[in-house]
C-alpha positions as CSV (number, residue, x, y, z in Angstrom):
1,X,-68.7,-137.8,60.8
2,X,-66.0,-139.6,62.2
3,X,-62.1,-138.0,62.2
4,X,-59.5,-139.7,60.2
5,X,-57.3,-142.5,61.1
6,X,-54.3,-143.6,59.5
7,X,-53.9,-147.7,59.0
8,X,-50.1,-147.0,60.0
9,X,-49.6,-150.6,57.8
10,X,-46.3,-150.8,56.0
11,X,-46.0,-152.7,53.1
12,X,-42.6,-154.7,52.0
13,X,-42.5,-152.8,49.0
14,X,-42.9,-149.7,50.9
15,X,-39.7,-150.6,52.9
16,X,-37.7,-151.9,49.8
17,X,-38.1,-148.2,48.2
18,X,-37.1,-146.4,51.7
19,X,-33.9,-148.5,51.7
20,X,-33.2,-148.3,48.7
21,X,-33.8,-144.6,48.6
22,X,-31.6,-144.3,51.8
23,X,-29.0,-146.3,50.5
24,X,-28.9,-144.3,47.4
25,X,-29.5,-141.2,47.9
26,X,-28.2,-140.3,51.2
27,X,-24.6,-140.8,50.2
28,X,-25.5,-138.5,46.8
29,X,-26.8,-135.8,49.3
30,X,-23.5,-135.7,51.4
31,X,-21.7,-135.7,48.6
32,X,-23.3,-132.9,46.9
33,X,-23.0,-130.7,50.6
34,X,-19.3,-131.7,51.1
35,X,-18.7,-130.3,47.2
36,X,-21.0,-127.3,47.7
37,X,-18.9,-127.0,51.1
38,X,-15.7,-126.4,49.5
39,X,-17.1,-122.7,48.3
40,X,-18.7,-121.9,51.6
41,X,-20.3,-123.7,54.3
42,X,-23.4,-122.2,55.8
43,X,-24.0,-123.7,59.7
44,X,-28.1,-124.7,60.0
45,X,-29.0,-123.8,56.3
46,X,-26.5,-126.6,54.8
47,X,-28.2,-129.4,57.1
48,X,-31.9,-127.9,56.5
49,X,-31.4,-128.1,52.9
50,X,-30.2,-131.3,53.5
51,X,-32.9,-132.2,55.1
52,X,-35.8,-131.0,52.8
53,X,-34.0,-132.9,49.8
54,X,-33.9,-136.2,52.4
55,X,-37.6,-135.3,53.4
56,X,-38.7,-135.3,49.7
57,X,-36.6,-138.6,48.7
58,X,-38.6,-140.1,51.9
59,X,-41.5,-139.0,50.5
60,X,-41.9,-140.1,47.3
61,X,-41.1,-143.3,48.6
62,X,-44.0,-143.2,51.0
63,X,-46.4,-142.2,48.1
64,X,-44.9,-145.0,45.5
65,X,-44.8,-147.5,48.2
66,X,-48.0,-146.5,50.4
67,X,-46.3,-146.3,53.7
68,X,-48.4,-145.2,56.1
69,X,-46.7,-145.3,59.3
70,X,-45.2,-141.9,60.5
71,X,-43.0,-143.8,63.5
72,X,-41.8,-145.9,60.3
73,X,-41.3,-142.6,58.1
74,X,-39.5,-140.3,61.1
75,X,-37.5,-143.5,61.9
76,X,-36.0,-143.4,57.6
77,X,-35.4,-139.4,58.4
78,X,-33.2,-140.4,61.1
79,X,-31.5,-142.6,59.2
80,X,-31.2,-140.5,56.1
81,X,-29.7,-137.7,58.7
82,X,-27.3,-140.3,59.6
83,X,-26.4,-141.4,55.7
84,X,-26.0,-138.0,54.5
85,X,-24.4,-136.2,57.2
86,X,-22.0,-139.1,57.2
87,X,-21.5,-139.5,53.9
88,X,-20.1,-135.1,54.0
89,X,-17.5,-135.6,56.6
90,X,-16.6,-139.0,54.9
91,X,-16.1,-137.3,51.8
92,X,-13.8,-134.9,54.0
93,X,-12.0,-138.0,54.8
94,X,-11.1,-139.6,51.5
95,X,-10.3,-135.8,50.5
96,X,-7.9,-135.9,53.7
97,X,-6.2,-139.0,53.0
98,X,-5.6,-137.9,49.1
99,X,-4.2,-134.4,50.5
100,X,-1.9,-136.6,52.7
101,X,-1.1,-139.4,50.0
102,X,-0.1,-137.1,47.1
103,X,2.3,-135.2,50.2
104,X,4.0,-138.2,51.0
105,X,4.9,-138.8,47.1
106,X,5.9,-135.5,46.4
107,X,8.3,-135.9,49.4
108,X,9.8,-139.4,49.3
109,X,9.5,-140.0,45.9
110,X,13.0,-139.0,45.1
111,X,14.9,-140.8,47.5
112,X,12.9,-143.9,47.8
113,X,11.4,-143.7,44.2
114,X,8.4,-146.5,43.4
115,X,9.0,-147.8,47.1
116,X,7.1,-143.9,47.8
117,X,4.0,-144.9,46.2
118,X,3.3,-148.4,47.8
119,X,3.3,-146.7,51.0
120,X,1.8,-143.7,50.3
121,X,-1.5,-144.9,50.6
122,X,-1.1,-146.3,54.5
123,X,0.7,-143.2,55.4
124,X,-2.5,-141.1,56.5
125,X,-4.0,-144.4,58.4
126,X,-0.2,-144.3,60.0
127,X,-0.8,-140.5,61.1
128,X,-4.5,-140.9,62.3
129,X,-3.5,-143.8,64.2
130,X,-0.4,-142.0,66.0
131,X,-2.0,-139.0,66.5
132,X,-6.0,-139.9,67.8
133,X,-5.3,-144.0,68.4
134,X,-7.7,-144.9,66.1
135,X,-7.5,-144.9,62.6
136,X,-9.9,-144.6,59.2
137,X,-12.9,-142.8,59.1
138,X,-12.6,-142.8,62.9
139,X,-9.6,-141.9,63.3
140,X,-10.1,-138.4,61.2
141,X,-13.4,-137.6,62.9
142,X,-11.9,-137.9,66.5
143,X,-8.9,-135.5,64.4
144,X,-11.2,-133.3,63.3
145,X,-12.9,-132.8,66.3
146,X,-9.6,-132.1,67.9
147,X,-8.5,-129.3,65.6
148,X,-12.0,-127.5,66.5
149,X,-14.4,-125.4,64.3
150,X,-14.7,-121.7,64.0
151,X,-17.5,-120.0,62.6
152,X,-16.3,-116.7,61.3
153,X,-18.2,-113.5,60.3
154,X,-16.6,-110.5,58.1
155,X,-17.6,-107.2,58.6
156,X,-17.3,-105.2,55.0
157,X,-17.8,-101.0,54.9
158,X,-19.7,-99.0,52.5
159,X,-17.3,-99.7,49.5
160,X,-17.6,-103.5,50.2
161,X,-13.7,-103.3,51.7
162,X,-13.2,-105.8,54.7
163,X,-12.5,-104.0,57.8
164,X,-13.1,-106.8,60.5
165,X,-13.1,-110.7,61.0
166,X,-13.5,-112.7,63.7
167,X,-15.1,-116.2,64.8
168,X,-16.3,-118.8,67.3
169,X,-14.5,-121.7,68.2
170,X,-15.1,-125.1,69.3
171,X,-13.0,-127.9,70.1
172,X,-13.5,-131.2,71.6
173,X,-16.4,-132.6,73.0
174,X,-18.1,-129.1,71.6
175,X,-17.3,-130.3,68.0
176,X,-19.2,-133.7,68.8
177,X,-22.4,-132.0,70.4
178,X,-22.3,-129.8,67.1
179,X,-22.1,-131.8,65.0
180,X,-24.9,-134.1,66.2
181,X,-27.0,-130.8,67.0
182,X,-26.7,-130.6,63.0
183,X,-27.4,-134.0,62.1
184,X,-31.0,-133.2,64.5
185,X,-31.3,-130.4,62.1
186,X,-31.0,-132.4,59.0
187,X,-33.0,-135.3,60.4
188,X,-36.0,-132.7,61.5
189,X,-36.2,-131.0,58.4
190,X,-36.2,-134.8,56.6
191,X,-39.1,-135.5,59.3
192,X,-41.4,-132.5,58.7
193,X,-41.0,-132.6,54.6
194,X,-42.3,-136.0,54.6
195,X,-44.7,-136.0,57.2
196,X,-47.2,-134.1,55.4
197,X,-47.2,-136.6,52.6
198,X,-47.3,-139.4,54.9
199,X,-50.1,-138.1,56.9
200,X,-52.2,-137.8,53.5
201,X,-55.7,-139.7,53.6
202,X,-55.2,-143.6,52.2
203,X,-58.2,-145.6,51.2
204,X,-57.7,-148.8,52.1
205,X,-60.4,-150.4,50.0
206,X,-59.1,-149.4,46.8
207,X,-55.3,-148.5,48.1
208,X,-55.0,-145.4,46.7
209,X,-53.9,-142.0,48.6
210,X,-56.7,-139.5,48.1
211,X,-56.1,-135.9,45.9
212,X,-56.3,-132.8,47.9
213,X,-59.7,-131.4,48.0
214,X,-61.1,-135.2,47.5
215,X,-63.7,-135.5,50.0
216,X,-63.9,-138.7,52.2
């Protein structure tokens, strides 16, 4: 009896449905996180979650494409990691620059009336740029990373009163290794939802995957 050995052959179709999966659903991913996000944020259970929804996009685009390659597979997880942790803290952004936008109006639209508007729109670009050197997307995240992140617990007593708060926070160069220690979160969890499809018996002769309990 000899032990199993994946093909690891990739087809083009198999590719075209990973893309296209990434390119789709990534940025839906973020974007659902960065709304969910604006009741609570959970740190490591909002990238895992991530992650398995990634890791189950991934894989039924292995199945319908019959990818068989895990270094091909763990290669899209990274990606997808990528996409939608990206896609969350660009949402953060556009928020950012509306937020600073409909500020700028509200302030300069009676003295300098339509004239407020046309400008309103560079105005947070302006600000980035002045404050970080950089602006855009960029330009927030380098922000962002500036004003920190604080992870706060509350203690409540036995009538559910709060009695206590306090928090951990991180600024700088601890905001960056943070952030990419949850993107490896997101990216892991992608990796080992998908890997147990991928790694499912293919017969090559008739290029079908094999059912559980089929024997080969």
């Amino acid at each position: 009896m000899q032990e199993y050995r994946h093909s690891n052959r990739v087809t083009t179709m198999g590719l075209v449905l990973l893309a296209l999966c990434l390119l789709l659903g990534g940025p839906v991913i973020g974007g659902l996180a960065f709304l969910a996000s604006k009741l609570i944020y959970l740190p490591l259970l909002f990238p895992v979650v991530m992650g398995i929804a990634s890791g189950e996009l991934v894989a039924r685009s292995v199945v319908k494409g019959r990818t068989r390659n895990l270094i091909v597979v763990a290669g899209f997880c990274a990606l997808f990691a990528a996409t939608a942790y990206g896609s969350m803290h660009f949402a953060k952004y556009v928020e950012f620059r509306g937020q600073v936008q409909r500020w700028v109006v509200e302030e300069l639209l009676e003295e300098y009336g339509p004239a407020a508007e046309a400008v309103a729109g560079q105005w947070a670009s302006w600000f980035l740029a002045a404050e970080t050197g950089s602006s855009g997307f960029w330009g927030y995240a380098k922000l962002a990373a500036r004003s920190g992140v604080t992870f706060t617990h509350v203690l409540f007593d036995f009538a559910g009163a709060q009695q206590e708060a306090s928090g951990i926070s991180l600024h700088g160069s601890a905001v960056w290794a943070y952030w990419l220690f949850e993107m490896g979160v997101l990216g892991y969890a992608a990796y080992h939802t998908a890997r147990s499809t991928a790694a499912m018996p293919f017969c090559e002769r008739c290029q079908l995957w094999y059912t559980p309990g089929e024997h080969i």
